[in-house]
Backbone as XML, in Angstrom:
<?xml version="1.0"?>
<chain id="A" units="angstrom">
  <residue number="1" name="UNK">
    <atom name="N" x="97.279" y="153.773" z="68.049"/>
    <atom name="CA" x="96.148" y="152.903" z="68.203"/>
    <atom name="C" x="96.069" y="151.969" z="66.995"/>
  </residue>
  <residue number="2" name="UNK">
    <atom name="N" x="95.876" y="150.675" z="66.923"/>
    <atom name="CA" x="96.041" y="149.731" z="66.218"/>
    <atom name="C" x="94.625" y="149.623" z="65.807"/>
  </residue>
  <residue number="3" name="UNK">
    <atom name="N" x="94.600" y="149.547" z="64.370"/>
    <atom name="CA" x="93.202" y="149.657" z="63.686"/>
    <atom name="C" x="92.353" y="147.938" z="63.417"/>
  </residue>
  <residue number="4" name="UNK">
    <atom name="N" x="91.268" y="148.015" z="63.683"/>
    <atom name="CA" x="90.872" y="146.317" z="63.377"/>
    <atom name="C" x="90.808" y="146.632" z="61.630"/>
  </residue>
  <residue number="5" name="UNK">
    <atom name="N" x="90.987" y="145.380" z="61.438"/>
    <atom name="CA" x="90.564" y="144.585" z="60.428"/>
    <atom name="C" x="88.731" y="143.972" z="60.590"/>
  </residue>
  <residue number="6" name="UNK">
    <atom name="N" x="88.108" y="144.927" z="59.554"/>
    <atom name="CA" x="87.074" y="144.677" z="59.288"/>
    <atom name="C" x="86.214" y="144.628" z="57.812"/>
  </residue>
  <residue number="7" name="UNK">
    <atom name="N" x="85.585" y="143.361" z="57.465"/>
    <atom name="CA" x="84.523" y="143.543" z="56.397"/>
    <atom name="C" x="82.918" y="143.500" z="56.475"/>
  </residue>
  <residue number="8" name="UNK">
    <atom name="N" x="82.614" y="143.759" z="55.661"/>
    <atom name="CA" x="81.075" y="144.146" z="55.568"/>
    <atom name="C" x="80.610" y="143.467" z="54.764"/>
  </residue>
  <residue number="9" name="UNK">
    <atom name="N" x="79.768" y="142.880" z="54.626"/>
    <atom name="CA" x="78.690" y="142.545" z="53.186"/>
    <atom name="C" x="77.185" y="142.096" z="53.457"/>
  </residue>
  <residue number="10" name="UNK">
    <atom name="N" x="76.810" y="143.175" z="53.325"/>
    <atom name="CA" x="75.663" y="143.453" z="53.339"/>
    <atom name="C" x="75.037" y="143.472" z="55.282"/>
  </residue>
  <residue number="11" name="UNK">
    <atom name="N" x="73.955" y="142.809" z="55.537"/>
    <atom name="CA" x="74.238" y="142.489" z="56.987"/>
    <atom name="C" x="75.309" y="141.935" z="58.121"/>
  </residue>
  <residue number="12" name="UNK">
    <atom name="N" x="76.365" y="141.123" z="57.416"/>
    <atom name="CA" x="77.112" y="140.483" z="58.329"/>
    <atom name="C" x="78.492" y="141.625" z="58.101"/>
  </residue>
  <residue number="13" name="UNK">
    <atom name="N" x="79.181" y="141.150" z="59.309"/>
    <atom name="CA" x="80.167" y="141.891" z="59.822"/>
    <atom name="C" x="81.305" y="141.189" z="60.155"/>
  </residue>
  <residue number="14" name="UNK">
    <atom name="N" x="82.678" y="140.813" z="59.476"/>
    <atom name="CA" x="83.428" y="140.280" z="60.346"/>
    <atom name="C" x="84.662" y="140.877" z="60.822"/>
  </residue>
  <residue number="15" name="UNK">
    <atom name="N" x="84.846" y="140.725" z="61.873"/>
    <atom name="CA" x="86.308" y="141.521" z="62.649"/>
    <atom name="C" x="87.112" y="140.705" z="62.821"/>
  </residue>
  <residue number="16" name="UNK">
    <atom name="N" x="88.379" y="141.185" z="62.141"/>
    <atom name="CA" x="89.607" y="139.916" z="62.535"/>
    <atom name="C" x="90.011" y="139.832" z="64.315"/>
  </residue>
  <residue number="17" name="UNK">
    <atom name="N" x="90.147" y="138.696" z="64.557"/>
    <atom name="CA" x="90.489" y="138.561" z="65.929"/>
    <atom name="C" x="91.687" y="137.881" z="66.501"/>
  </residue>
  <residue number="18" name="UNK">
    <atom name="N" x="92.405" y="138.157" z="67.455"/>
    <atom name="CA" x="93.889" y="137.505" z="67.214"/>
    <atom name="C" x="93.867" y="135.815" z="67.702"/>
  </residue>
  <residue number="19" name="UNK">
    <atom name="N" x="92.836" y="135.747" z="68.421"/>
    <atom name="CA" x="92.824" y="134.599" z="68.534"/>
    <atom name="C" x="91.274" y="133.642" z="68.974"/>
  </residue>
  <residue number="20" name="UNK">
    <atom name="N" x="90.639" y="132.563" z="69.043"/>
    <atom name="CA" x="89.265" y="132.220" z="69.059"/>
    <atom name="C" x="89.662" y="131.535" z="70.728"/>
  </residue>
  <residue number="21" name="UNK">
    <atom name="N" x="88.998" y="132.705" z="71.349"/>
    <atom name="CA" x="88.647" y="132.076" z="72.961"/>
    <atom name="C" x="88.377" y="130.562" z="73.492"/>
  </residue>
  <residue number="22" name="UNK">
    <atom name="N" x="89.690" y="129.984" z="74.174"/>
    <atom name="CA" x="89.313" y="128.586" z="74.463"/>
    <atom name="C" x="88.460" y="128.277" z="75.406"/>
  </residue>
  <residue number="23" name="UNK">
    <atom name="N" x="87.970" y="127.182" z="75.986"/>
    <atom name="CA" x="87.393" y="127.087" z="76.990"/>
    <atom name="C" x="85.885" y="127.056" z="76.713"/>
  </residue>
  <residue number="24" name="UNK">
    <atom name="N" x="85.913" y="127.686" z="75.379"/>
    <atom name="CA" x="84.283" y="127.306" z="75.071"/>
    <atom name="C" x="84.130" y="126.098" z="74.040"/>
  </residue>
  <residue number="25" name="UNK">
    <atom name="N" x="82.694" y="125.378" z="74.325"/>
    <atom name="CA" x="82.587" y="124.064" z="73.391"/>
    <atom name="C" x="82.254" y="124.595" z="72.035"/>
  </residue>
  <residue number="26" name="UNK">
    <atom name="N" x="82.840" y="124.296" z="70.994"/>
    <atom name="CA" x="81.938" y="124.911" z="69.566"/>
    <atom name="C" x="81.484" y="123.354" z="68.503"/>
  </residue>
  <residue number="27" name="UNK">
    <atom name="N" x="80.827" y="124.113" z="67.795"/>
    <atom name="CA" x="80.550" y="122.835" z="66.570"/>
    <atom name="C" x="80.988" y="123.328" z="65.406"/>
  </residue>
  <residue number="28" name="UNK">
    <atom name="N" x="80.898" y="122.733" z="64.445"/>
    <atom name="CA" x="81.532" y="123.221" z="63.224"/>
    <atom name="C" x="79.915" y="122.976" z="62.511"/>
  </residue>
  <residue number="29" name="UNK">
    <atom name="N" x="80.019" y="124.426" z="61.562"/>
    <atom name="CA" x="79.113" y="124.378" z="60.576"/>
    <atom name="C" x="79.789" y="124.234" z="58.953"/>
  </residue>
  <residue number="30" name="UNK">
    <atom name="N" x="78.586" y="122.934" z="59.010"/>
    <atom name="CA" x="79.866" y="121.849" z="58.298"/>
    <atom name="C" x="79.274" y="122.411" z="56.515"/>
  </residue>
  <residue number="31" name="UNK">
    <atom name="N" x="78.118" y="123.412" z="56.152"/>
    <atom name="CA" x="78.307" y="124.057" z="55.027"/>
    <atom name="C" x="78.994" y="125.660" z="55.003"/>
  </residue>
  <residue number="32" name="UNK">
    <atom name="N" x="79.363" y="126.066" z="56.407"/>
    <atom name="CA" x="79.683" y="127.248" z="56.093"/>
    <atom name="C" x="79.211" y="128.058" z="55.925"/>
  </residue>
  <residue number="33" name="UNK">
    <atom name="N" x="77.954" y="128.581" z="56.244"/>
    <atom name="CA" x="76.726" y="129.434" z="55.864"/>
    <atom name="C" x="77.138" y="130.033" z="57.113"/>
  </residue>
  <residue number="34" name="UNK">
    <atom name="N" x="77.132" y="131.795" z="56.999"/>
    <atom name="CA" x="77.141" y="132.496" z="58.467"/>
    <atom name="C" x="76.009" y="133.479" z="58.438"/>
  </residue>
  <residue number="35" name="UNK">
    <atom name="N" x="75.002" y="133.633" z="57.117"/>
    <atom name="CA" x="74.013" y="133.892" z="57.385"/>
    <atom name="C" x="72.869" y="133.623" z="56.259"/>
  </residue>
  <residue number="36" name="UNK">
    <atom name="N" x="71.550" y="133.259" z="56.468"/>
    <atom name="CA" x="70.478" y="132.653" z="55.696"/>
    <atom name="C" x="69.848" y="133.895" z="55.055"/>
  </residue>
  <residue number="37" name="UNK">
    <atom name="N" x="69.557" y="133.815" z="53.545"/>
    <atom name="CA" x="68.853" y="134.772" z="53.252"/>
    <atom name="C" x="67.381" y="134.164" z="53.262"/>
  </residue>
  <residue number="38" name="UNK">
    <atom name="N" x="66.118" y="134.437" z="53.884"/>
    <atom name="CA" x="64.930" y="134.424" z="53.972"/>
    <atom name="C" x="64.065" y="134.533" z="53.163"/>
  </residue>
  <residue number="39" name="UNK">
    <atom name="N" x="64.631" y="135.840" z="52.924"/>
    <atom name="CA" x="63.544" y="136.215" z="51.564"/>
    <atom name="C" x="64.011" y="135.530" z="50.151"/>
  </residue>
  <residue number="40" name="UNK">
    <atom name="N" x="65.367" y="135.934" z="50.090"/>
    <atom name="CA" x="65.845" y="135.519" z="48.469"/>
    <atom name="C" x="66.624" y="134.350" z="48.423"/>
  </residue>
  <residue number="41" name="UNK">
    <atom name="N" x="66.435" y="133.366" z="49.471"/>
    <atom name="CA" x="67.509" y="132.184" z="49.310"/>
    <atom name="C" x="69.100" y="132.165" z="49.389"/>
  </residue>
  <residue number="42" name="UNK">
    <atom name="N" x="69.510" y="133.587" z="49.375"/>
    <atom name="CA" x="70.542" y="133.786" z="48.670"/>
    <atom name="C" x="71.629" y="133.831" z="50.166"/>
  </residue>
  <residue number="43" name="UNK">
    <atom name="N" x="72.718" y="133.176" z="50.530"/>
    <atom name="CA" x="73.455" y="132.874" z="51.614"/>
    <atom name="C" x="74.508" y="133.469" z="51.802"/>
  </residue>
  <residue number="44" name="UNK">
    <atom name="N" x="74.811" y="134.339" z="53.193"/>
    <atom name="CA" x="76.537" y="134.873" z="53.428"/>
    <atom name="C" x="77.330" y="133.177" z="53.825"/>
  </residue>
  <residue number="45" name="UNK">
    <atom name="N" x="78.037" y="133.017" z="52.855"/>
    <atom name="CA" x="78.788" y="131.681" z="52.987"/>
    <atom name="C" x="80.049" y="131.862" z="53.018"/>
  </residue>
  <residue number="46" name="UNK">
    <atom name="N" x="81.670" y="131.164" z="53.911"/>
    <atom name="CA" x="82.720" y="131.484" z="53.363"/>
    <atom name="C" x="83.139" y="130.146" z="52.547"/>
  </residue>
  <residue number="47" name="UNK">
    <atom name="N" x="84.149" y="130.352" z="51.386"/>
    <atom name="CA" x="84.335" y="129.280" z="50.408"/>
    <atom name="C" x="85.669" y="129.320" z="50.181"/>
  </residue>
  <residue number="48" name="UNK">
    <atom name="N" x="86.281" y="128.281" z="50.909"/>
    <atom name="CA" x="87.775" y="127.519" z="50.889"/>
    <atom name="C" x="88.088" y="126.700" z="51.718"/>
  </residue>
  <residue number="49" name="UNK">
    <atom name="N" x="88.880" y="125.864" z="50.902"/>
    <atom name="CA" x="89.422" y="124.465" z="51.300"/>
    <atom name="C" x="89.614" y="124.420" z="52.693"/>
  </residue>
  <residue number="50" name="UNK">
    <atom name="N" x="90.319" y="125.563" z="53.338"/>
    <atom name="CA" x="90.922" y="125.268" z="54.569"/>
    <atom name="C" x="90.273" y="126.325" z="55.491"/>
  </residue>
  <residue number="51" name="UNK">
    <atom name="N" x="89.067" y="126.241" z="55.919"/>
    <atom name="CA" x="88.174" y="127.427" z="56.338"/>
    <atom name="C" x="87.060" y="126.398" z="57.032"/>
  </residue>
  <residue number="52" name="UNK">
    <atom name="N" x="87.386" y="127.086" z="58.181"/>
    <atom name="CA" x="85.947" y="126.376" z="59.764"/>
    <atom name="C" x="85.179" y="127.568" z="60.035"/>
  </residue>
  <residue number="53" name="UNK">
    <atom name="N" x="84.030" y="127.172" z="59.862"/>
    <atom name="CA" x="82.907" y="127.873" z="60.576"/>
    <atom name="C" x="82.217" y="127.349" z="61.950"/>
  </residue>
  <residue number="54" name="UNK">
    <atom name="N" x="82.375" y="127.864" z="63.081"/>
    <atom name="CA" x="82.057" y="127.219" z="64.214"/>
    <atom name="C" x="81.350" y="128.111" z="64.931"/>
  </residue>
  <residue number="55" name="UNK">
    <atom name="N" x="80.359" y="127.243" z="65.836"/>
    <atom name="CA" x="79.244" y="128.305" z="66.298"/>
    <atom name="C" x="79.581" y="127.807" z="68.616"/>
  </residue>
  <residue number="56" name="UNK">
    <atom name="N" x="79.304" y="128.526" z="68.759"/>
    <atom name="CA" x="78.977" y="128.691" z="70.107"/>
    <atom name="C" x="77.933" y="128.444" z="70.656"/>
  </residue>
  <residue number="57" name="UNK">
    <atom name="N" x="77.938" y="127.459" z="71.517"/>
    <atom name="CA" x="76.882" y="127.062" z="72.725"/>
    <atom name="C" x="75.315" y="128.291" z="72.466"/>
  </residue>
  <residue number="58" name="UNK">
    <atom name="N" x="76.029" y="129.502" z="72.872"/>
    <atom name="CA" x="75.813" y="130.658" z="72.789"/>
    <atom name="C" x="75.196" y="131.512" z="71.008"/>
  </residue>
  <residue number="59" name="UNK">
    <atom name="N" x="75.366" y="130.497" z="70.328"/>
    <atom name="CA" x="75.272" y="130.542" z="68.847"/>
    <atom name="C" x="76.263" y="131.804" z="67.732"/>
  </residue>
  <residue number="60" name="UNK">
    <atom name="N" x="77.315" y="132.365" z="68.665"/>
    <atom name="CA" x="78.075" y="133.121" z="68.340"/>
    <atom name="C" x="78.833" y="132.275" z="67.737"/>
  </residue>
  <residue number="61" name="UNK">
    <atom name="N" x="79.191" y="132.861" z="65.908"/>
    <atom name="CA" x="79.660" y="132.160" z="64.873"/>
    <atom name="C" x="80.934" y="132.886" z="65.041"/>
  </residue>
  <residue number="62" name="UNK">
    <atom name="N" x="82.326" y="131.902" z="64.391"/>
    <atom name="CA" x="83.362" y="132.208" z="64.701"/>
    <atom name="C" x="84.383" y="132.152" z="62.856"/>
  </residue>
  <residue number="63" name="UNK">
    <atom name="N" x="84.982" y="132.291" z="62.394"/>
    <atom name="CA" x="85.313" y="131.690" z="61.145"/>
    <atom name="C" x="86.972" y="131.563" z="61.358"/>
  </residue>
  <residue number="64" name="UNK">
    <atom name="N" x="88.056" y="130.675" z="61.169"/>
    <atom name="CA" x="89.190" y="130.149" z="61.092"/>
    <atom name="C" x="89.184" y="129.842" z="59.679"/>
  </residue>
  <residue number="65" name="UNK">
    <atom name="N" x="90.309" y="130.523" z="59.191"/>
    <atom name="CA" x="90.959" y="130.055" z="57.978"/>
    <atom name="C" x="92.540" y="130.055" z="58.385"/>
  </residue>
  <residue number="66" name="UNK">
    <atom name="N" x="92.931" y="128.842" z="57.983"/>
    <atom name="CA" x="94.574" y="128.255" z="57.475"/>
    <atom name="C" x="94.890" y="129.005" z="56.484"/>
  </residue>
  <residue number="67" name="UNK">
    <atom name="N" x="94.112" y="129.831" z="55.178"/>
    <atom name="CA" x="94.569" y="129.987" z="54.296"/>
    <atom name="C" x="93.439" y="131.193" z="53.558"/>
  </residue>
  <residue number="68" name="UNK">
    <atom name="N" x="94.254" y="132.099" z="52.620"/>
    <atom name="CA" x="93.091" y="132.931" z="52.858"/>
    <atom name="C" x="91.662" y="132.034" z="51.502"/>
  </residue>
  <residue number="69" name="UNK">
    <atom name="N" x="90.098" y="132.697" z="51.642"/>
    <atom name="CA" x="89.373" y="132.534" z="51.504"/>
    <atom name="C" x="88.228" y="133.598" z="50.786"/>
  </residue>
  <residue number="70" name="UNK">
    <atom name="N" x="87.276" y="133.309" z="50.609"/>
    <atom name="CA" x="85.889" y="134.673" z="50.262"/>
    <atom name="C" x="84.936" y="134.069" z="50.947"/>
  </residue>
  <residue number="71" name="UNK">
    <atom name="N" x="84.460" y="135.155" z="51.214"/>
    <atom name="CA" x="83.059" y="135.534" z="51.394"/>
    <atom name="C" x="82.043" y="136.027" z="50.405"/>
  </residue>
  <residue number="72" name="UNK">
    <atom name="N" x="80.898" y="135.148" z="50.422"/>
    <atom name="CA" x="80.323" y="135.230" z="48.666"/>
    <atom name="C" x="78.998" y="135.140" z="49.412"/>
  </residue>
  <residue number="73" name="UNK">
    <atom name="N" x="78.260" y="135.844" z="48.080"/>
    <atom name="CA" x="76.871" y="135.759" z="48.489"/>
    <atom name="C" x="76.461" y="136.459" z="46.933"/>
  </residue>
  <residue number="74" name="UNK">
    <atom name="N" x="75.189" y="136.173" z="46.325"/>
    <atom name="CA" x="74.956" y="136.683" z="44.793"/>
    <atom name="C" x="74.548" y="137.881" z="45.034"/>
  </residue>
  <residue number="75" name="UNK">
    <atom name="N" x="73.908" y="138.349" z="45.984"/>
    <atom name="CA" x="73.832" y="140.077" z="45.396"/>
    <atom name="C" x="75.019" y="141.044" z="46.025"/>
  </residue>
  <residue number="76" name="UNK">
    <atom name="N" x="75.972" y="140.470" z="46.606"/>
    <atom name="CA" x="76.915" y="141.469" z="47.299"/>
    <atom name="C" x="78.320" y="140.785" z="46.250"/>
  </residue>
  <residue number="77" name="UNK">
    <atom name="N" x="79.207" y="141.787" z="46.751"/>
    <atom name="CA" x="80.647" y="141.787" z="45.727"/>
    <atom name="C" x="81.282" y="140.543" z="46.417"/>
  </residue>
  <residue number="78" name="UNK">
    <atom name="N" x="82.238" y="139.467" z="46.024"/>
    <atom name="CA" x="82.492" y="138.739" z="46.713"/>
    <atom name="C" x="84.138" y="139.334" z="47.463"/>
  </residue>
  <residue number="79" name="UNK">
    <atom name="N" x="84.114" y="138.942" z="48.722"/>
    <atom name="CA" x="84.820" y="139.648" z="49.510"/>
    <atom name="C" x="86.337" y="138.949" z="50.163"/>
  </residue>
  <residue number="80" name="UNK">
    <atom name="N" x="87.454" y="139.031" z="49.374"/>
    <atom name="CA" x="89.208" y="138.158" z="49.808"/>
    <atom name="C" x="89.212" y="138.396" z="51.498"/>
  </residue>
  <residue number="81" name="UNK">
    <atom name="N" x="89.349" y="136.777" z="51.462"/>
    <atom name="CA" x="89.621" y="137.460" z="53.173"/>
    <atom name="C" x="91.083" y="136.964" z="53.465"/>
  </residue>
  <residue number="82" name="UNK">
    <atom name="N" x="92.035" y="137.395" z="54.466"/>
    <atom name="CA" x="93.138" y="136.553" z="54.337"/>
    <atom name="C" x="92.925" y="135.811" z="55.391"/>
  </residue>
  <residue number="83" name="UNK">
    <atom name="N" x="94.520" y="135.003" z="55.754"/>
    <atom name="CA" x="94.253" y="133.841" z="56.534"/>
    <atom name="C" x="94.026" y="134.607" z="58.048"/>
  </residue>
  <residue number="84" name="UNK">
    <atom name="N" x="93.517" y="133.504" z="59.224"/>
    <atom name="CA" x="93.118" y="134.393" z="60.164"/>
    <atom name="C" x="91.969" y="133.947" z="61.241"/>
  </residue>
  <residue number="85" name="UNK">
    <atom name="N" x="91.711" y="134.641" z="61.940"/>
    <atom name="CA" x="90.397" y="134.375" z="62.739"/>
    <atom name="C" x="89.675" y="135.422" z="62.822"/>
  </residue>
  <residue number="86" name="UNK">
    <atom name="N" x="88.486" y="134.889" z="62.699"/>
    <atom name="CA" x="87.032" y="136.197" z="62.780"/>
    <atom name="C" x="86.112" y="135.965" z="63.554"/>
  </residue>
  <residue number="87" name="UNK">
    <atom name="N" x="85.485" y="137.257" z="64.368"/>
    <atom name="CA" x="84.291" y="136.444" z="64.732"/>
    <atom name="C" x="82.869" y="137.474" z="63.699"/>
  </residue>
  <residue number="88" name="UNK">
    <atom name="N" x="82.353" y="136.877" z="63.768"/>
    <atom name="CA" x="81.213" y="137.392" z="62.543"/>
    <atom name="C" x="79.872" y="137.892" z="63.746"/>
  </residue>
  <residue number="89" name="UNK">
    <atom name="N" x="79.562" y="139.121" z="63.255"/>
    <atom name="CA" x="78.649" y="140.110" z="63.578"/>
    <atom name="C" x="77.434" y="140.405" z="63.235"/>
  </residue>
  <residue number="90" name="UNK">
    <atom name="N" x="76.116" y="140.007" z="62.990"/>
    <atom name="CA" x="74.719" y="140.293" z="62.461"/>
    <atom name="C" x="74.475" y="141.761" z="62.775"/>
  </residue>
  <residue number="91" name="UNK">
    <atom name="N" x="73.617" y="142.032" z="61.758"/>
    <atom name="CA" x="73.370" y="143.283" z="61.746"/>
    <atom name="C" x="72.063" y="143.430" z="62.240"/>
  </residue>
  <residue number="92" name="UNK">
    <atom name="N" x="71.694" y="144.153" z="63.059"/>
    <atom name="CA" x="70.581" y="144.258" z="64.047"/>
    <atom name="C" x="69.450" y="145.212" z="63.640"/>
  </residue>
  <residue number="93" name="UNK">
    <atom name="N" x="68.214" y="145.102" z="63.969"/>
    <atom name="CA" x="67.230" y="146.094" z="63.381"/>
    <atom name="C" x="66.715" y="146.428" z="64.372"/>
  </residue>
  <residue number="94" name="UNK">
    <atom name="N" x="65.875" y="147.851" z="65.118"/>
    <atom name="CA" x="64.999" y="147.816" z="65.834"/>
    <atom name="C" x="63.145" y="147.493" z="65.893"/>
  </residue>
  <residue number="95" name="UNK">
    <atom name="N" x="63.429" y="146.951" z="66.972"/>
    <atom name="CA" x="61.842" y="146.345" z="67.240"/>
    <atom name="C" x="61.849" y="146.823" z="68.579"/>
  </residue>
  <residue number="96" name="UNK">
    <atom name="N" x="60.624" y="147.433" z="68.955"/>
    <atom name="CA" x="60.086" y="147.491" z="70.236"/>
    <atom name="C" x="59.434" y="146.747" z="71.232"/>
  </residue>
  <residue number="97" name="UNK">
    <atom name="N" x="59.340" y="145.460" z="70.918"/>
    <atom name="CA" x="59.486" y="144.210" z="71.515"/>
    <atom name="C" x="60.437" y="143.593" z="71.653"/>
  </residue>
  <residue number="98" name="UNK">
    <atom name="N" x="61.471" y="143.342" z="70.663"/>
    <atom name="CA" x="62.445" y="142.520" z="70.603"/>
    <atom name="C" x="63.912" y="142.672" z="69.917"/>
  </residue>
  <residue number="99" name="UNK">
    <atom name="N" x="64.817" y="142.706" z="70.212"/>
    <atom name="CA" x="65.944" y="142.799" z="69.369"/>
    <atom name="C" x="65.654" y="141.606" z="68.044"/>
  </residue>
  <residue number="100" name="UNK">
    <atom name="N" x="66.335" y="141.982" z="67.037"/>
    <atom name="CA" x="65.869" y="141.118" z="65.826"/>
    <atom name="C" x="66.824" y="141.056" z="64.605"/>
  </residue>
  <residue number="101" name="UNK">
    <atom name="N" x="67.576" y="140.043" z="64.222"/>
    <atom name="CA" x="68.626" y="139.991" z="63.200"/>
    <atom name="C" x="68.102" y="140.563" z="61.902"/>
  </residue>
  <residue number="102" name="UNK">
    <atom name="N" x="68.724" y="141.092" z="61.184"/>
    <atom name="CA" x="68.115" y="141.655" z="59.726"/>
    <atom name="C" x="67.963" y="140.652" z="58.910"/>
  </residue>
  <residue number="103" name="UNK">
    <atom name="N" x="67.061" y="140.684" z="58.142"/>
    <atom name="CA" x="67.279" y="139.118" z="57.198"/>
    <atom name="C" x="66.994" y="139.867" z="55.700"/>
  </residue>
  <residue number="104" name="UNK">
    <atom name="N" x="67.863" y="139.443" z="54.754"/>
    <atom name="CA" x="67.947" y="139.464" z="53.318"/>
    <atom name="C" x="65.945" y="138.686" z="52.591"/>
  </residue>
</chain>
């Protein structure tokens, strides 16, 4: 059984993926932010030259790097990613009304 490739930092999650599903329209998020910190300002961002962040119709964020990259954010360790495709994962909290992203 072939193991994924996965990182963590803090709420977000990304799983390497072999390839980014065509057929869907995406946009590029043109600072790279894959998640907002709320409380402390403080941002899951990836940072390199050759690195797309693209979101889905659907708002499912995707990350492409040509080359490898980090994942940085000030209170978490900053995290080598190599080259590759990801799709990035929020970390979920329960609510009894509503499903609800965790926010920093």
């Amino acid at each position: 059984m072939k193991k994924e490739k996965l990182y963590r930092q803090g709420d977000v999650l990304l799983r390497k993926v072999s390839k980014i599903k065509g057929g869907k329209v995406y946009s590029e998020v043109k600072d790279k932010i894959l998640a907002r910190g709320e409380v402390t300002g403080h941002n899951h961002r990836i940072e390199g030259a050759k690195a797309r962040v693209l979101r889905s119709a659907s708002g499912q964020l995707l990350v492409e790097l040509e080359e490898p990259a980090k994942l940085v954010h000030e209170e978490h360790g900053t995290i080598e990613l190599e080259a590759g495709n990801y799709e990035v994962i929020r970390q979920r909290e329960y609510d009894p009304i509503k499903e609800r992203l965790v926010s920093d």
